[in-house]
N, C-alpha and C positions, 0 to 999 in steps of 0.2 A: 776420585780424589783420595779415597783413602791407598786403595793400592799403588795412585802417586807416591802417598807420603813414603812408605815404604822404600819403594824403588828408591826416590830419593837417599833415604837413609845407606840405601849400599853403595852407592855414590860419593856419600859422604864422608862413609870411611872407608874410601878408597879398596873397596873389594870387590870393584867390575874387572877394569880395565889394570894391567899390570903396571903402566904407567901413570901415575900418581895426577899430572895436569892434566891428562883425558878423564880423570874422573872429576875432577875440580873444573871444569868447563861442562860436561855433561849436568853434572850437579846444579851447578847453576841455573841450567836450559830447566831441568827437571821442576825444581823448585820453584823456580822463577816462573818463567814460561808457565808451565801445568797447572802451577798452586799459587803463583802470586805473592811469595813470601823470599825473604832476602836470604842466600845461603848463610852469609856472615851471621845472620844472628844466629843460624842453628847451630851451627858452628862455637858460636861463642858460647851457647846455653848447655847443647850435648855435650861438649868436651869438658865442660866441668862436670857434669852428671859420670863421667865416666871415669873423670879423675878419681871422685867423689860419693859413689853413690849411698845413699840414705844418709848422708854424712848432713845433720841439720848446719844452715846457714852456707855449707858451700856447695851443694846439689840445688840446684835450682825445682829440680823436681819434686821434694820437700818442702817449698817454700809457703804451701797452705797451711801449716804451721804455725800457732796453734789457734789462728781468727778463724777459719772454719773447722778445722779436726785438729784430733790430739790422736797423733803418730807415734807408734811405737812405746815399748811399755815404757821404757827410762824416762824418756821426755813426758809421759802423760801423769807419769810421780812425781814429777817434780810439778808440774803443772796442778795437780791435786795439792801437795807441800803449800804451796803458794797463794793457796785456795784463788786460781786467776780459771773464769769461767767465760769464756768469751760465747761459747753456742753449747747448747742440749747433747756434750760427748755423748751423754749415753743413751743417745738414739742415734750418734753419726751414722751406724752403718744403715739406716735409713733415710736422712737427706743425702747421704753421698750423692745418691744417683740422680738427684735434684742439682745438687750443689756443682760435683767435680765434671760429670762428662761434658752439659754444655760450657764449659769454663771457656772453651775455643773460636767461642761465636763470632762473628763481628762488632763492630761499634766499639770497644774500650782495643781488643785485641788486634784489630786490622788498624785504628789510630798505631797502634804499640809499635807494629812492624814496620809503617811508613817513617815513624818520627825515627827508629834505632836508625834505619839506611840513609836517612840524611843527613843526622848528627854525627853519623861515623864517614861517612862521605863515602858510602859505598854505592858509588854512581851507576855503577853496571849490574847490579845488584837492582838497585831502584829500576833501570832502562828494562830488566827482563820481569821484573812485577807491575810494570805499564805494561807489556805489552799482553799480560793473562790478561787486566782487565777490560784492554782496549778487544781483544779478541772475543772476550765474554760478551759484552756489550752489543759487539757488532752482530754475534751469534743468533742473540736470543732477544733484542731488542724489537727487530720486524715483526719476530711469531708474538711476544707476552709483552711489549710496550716496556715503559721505565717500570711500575708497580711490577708488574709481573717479573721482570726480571731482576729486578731485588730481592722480591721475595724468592726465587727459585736460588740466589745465590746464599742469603739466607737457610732456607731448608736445608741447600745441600751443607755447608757448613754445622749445622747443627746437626745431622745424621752425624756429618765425619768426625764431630771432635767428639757426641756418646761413642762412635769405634773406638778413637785413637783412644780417650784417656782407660777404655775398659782394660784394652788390651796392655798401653804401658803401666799401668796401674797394678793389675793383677799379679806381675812378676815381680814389683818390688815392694809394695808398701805392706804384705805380709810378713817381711824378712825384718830383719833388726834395722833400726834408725836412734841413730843415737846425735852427740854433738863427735865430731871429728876426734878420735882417740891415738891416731899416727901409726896405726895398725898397718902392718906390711900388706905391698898390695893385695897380693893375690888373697891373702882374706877378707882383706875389705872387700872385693870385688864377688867371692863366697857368701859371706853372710849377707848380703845388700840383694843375691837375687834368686829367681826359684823358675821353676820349668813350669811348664802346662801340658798337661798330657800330647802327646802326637797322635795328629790324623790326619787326614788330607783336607779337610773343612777347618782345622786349626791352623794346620800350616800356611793355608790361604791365608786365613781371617789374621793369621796375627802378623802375616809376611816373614815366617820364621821365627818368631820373637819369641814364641813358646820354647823356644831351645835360651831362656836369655846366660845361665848361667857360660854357657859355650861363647854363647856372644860375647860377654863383657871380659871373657879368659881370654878370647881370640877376636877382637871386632874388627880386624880386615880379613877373617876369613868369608869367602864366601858362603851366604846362607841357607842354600842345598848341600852344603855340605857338615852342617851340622851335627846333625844325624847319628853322621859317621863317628 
């Protein structure tokens, strides 16, 4: 599931296939099909994260702000000014790993994704996140019954979202986040992200993401090519 999300991700922005609708059909199959979640919302979520990134209120990837952590030194002085204490900051980087990786789980999050695809009436969207589940079900239903295969969708689920937020995490929420200053792009896009060393277990684990400042300069490049 996690090196689904990935794959998905270079689908997403169109850095497979040279033509633009084979990756936006693929992407679909990918995210749909494999993972159960609508493209159109990631769509709608990432594209502003990359308008925007650490930019508080229009990154969506900020939006823990500041009811569980206090991000970024600007926003955490003001937050201090204001004396507004919503949780124990100065132990955040100790609940994080409590807090932020399972954020992805089921129940509040898998409601989230069904209600955006039908409110936005993205039907084909919805028709390929039936069919992960109707596939999941049919799978693992004979071997581990209904309990058991909840709970395996479960598990897997909560392994994949401690990967996913480790890894998106680690490249931006170091870097500066501030509220939106109209800063030209390409230093927004600088100051908002940071690399992770390279190795061959990184570049796995993070599906290139460790290259992110390359990413967000170039995101239809493809991501073996980063590197370079």
């Amino acid at each position: 599931q996690a090196q689904a999300g990935w794959l998905q991700h270079d689908f997403g922005h169109l850095s497979v296939f040279s033509k633009s609708r084979w990756n936006h059909w693929v992407h679909k199959f990918v995210i749909g099909h494999l993972k159960g979640a609508p493209a159109s919302w990631w769509n709608h979520l990432h594209f502003q994260h990359h308008a925007k990134p650490n930019c508080f209120r229009k990154d969506p990837d900020v939006n823990m702000h500041p009811l569980f952590f206090a991000l970024g030194k600007t926003l955490s002085v003001e937050l201090g000014v204001q004396k507004k204490k919503f949780m124990p900051y100065n132990h955040q980087h100790k609940y994080f790993f409590i807090i932020g990786p399972p954020a992805l789980v089921p129940l509040y999050f898998q409601w989230y994704i069904f209600y955006f695809a039908v409110q936005r009436k993205q039907w084909v969207d919805l028709a390929w996140m039936l069919s992960f589940y109707i596939r999941f079900f049919l799978t693992y239903l004979p071997f581990l019954g209904l309990k058991g295969t909840l709970g395996l969708h479960l598990l897997v689920r909560f392994i994949e979202s401690n990967w996913f937020v480790w890894v998106t995490q680690m490249n931006h929420i170091p870097m500066h986040i501030d509220y939106d200053k109209n800063v030209d792009w390409f230093s927004t896009q600088l100051q908002a992200t940071c690399n992770v060393r390279q190795s061959l277990f990184n570049d796995w684990f993070s599906g290139h993401l460790n290259f992110q400042i390359e990413h967000h300069l170039f995101p239809t490049m493809p991501r073996h090519n980063y590197w370079k």
